[in-house]
N, C-alpha and C positions, 0 to 999 in steps of 0.2 A: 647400285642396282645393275643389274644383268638381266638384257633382253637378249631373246633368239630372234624374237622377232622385228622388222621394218619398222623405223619408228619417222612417224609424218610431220613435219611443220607445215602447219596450214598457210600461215602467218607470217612471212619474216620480210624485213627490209632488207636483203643481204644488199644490197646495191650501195647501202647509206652512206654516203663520206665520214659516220663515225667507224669503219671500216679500213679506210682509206690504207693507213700504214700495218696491215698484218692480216685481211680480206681471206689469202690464200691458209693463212697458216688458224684461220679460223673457220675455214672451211673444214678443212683435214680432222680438228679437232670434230667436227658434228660428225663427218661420217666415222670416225673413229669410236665416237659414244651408240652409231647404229643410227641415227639419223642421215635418211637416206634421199628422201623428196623434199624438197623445197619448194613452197606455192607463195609467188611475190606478186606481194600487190601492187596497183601502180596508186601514184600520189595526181600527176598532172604528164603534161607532156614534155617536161623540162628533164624530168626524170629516165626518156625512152632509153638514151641512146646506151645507159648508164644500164641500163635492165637488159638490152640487148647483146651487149658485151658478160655479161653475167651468163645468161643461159648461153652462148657459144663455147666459153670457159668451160661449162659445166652441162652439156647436153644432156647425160644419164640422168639428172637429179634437180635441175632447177625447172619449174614451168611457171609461164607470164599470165597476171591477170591483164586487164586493161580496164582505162577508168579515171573516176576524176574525182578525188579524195574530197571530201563537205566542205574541210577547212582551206582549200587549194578554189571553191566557186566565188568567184570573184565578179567584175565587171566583164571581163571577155569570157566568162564560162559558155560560151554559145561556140566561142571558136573552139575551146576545148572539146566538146562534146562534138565536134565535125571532125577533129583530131583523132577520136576514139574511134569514129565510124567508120574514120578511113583505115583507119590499123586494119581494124576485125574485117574489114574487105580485102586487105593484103594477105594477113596471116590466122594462123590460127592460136586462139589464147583460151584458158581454161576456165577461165570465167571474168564476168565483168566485179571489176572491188579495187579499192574498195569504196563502196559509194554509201550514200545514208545524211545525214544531221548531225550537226554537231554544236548544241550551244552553247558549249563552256567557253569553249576561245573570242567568237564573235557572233554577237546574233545580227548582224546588219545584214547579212547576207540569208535571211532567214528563206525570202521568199523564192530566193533563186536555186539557195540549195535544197529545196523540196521539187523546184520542177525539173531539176538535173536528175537528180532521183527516180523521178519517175520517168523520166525520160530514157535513163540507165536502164533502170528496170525491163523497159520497154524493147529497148536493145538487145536486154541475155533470153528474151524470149522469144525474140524473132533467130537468134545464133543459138539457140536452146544451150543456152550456158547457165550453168549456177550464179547467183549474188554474192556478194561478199561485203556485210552490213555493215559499217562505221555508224555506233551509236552515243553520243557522250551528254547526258543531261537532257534528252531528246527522244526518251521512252515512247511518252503521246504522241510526238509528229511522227516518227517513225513508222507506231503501230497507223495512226490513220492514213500513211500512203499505201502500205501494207494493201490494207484495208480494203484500199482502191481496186489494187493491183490482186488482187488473190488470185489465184488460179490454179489448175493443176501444173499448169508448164511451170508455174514460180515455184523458186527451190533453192539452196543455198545454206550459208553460215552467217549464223550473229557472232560476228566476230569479238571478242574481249567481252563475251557474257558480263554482266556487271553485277544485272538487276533482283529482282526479289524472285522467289517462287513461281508466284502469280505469275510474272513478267516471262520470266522462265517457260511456261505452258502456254504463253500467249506465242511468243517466236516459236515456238512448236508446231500452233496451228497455223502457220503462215508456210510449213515444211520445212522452216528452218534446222540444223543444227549446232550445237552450241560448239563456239570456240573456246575454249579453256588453256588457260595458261598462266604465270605467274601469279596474280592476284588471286590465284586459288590458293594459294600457299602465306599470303599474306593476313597477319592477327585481324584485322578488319575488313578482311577483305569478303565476307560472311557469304558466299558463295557455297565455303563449304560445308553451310551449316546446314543446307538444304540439299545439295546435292544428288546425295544418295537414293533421294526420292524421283532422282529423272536417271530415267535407264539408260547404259552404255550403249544403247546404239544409236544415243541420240549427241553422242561427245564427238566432239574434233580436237584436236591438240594444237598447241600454235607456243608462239615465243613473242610474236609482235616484234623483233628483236630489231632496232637495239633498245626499246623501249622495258617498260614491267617487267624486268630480271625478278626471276623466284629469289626464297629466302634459300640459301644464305647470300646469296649477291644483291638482292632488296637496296637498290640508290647506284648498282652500279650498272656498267653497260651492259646489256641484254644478248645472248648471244644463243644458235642454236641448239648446241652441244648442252644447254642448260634444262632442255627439256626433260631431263631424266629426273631431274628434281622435282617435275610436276609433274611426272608418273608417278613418283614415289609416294607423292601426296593423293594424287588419284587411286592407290594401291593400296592405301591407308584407308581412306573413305568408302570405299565400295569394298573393299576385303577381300580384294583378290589379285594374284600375281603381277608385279611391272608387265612381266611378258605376257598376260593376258590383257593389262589396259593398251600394252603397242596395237597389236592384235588386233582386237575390237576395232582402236579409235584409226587404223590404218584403213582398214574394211569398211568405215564408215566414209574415211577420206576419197576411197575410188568411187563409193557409191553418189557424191556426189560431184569430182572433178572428172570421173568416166574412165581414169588412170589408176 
């Protein structure tokens, strides 16, 4: 495929140590496929110094969320979240993510990663930043902190959309928009099979990367420059041009990180 247009990873770990030996030479490759902005989440505080060095490498194209990832809330998660507050008084970051529940890994941590969350929450609305959802097996908890938290200031992205329809129109009325990326393209991955009933101006693009590589790379390492594969699938499903889904799902990316 061939875009004229900007194309946004909402999504990406560039920072990841699966990186480590070729980082540069897989950069080159993104911007070379028109992938042009880079939006990195954070995991924990372990990860800063690592994200920091990244956007100074790459000023024009990489910007920092900040945050304390579901699976990263632990027994000190109190000192993390003081970690977080002190950044966002330093510097400026484009939004807090990515934050949310997660119970597939571990549910011991159930009740702490719901009050970090909302606690997060709490924080992109006092910095009027966008969210940035981590949701895995964790639909209900999610939607009832939501819930809580509704408001017009709350805004953001369901990061790695998973869910059903339903689920799909529910993170809508929360102002959410959907992040999409590999698993759109995967045979079970039945996202696409409803799709086309939620409007492009509700899509964001992501890669998650190095995680859910589209098919054809399906098991291998996830990278930015792989986005065009799920354009191609998003181009497919809605019926209309790669370069009108960049388009869209770019215009959609400023309207919520304000870039």
């Amino acid at each position: 495929m061939e875009t004229k247009s900007i194309i946004t990873d909402t999504h990406t770990h560039l920072y990841s140590e699966d990186f480590k030996e070729d980082r540069d030479e897989m950069m080159q490759r993104a911007l070379a496929a028109g992938v042009t902005r880079f939006f990195i989440p954070a995991i924990d505080s372990v990860y800063t110094a690592a994200m920091y060095d990244l956007e100074q490498k790459y000023p024009d194209h990489v910007f920092l969320m900040t945050g304390v990832h579901p699976t990263h809330v632990k027994e000190n998660y109190l000192d993390e979240l003081q970690f977080v507050e002190a950044e966002l008084k330093k510097r400026k970051f484009y939004a807090i993510g990515e934050i949310g529940i997660d119970m597939y890994w571990d549910k011991t941590h159930l009740k702490e990663q719901q009050l970090a969350f909302k606690k997060q929450i709490q924080l992109a609305k006092q910095y009027q930043l966008p969210i940035v959802i981590h949701c895995r097996e964790a639909f209900d908890e999610v939607f009832a902190v939501l819930e809580e938290e509704k408001s017009e200031d709350l805004f953001g992205i369901f990061h790695c959309f998973s869910g059903t329809y339903e689920q799909a129109l529910q993170a809508l009325s929360y102002n959410m928009k959907l992040g999409i990326g590999g698993v759109v393209t995967f045979k079970n991955g039945k996202i696409d099979q409803f799709l086309d009933k939620i409007d492009l101006q509700h899509i964001v693009l992501e890669t998650d990367a190095p995680y859910l590589a589209p098919v054809p790379f399906r098991g291998k390492r996830n990278e930015s420059s792989y986005l065009v594969h799920v354009i191609d699938k998003l181009s497919q499903i809605y019926n209309v041009s790669a370069d009108e889904i960049a388009q869209i799902t770019t215009e959609n990316s400023k309207a919520i990180f304000g870039i």
